[in-house]
N, C-alpha and C positions, 0 to 999 in steps of 0.2 A: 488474412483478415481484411477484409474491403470496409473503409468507414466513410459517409458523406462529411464534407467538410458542416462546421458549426462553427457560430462566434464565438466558443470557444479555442477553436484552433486558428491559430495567428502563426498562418506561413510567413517565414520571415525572407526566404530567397528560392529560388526558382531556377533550377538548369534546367533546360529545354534538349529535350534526345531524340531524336527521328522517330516521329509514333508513340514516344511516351514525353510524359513530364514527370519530372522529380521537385520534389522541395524538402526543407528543411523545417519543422514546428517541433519543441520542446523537443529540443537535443536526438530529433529521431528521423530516420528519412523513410519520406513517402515516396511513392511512384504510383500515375495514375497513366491508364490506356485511350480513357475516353478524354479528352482533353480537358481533364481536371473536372468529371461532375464526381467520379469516385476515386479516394484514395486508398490504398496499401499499404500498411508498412511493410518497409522492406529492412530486413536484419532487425540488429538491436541496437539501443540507443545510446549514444554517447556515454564515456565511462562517469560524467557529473551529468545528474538531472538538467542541473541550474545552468550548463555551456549556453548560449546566447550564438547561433552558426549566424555568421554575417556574409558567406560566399559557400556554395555548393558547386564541386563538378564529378560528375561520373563518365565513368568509361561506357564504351556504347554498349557492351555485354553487361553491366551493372556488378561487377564483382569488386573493381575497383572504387570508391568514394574518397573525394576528399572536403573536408569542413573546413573552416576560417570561420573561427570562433574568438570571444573574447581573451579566452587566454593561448590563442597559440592557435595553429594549424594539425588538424587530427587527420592520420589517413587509413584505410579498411581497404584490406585486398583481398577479402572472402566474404564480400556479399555486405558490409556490415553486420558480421556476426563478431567479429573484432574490431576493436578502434584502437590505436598508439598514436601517440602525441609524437609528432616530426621533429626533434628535436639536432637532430647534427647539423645543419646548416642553417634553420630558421630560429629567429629568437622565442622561447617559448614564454619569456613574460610579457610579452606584447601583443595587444590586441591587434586580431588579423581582419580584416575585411574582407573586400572583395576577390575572387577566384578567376583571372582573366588565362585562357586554354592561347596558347602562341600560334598563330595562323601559319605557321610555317611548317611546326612540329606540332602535334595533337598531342606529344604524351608530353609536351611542356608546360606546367602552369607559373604561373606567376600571380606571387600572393603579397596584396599591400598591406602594410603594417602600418599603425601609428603608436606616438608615443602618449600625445593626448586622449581619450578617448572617444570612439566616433561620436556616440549621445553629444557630447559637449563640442564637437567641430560645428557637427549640425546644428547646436542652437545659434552660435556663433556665426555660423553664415546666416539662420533664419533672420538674426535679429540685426544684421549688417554686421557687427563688430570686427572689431582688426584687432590680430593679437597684436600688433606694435601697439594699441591703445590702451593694452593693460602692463604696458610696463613700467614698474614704477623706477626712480630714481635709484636705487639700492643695488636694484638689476643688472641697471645701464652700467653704475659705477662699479660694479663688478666685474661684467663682462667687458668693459674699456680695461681695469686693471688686470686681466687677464689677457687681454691684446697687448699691452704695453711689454708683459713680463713675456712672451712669446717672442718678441720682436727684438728685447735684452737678451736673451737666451740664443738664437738666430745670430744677432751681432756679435755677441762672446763666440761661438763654436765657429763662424766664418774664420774672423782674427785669430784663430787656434790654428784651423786649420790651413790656412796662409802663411802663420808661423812656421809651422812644423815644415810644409812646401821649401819653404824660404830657406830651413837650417837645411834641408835632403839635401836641397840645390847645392849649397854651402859644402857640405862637408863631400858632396860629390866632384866637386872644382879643386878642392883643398888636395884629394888624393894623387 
């Protein structure tokens, strides 16, 4: 099904493939052949309407997709007629962004994550803001008392474990 793009459709990211272009608009991917006057969809969409894809890459036969979406990393190895959320080694509660392919290996991706979410990095750099500037005292004095009892903790298991050195040596002289 071939559709002209409308101000309704709000691509949100863009992989570029030798001869075609791919994007990502309401949880779905497109592929267009003419450099983007007509799109396609291609498969079916994301298993939540509501997914928000913040990074797209596909493989160059299109069987392979992978999305960086707000909740997690989804990947499709038949066309986008299936999607699974990546869950063994990426964190699935954190929002993923962008999809960077490793120039060395092509079947490598690398996918950024944050804990904040991007909407809110973004306004933060639009408006200048530093997160050191919204940290309130409460904060600090938490995370200082959390340094302090790190650094107790550190100093007890050193002196333990210099003890314990100290009896081996001992009781290995004694025999």
């Amino acid at each position: 099904m071939a559709c002209r793009p409308t101000r309704s459709m709000r691509f949100q990211r863009i992989a570029k493939k030798p001869g075609r272009l791919w994007a990502a608009a309401a949880a779905q991917a497109f592929m267009s052949d003419d450099a983007g006057s007509t799109w396609t969809i291609h498969g079916k969409p994301l298993p939540d309407a509501g997914l928000a894809v913040r990074g797209l890459a596909v493989s160059e036969d299109g069987k392979i997709l992978v999305a960086g979406t707000h909740r997690g990393v989804f990947r499709s190895t038949d066309g986008a007629q299936t999607w699974n959320q990546v869950e063994s080694t990426l964190p699935v509660h954190l929002e993923s962004g962008f999809l960077i392919r490793d120039p060395g290996d092509p079947a490598t991706l690398y996918a950024g994550f944050s804990l904040s979410p991007y909407g809110e990095m973004w306004r933060r750099a639009e408006q200048g803001g530093s997160l050191l500037a919204q940290l309130d005292p409460v904060s600090l004095a938490g995370g200082l008392a959390f340094l302090v009892f790190l650094i107790v903790i550190g100093l007890v298991a050193t002196r333990w474990l210099v003890r314990r050195s100290r009896g081996t040596d001992m009781a290995a002289r004694l025999r």
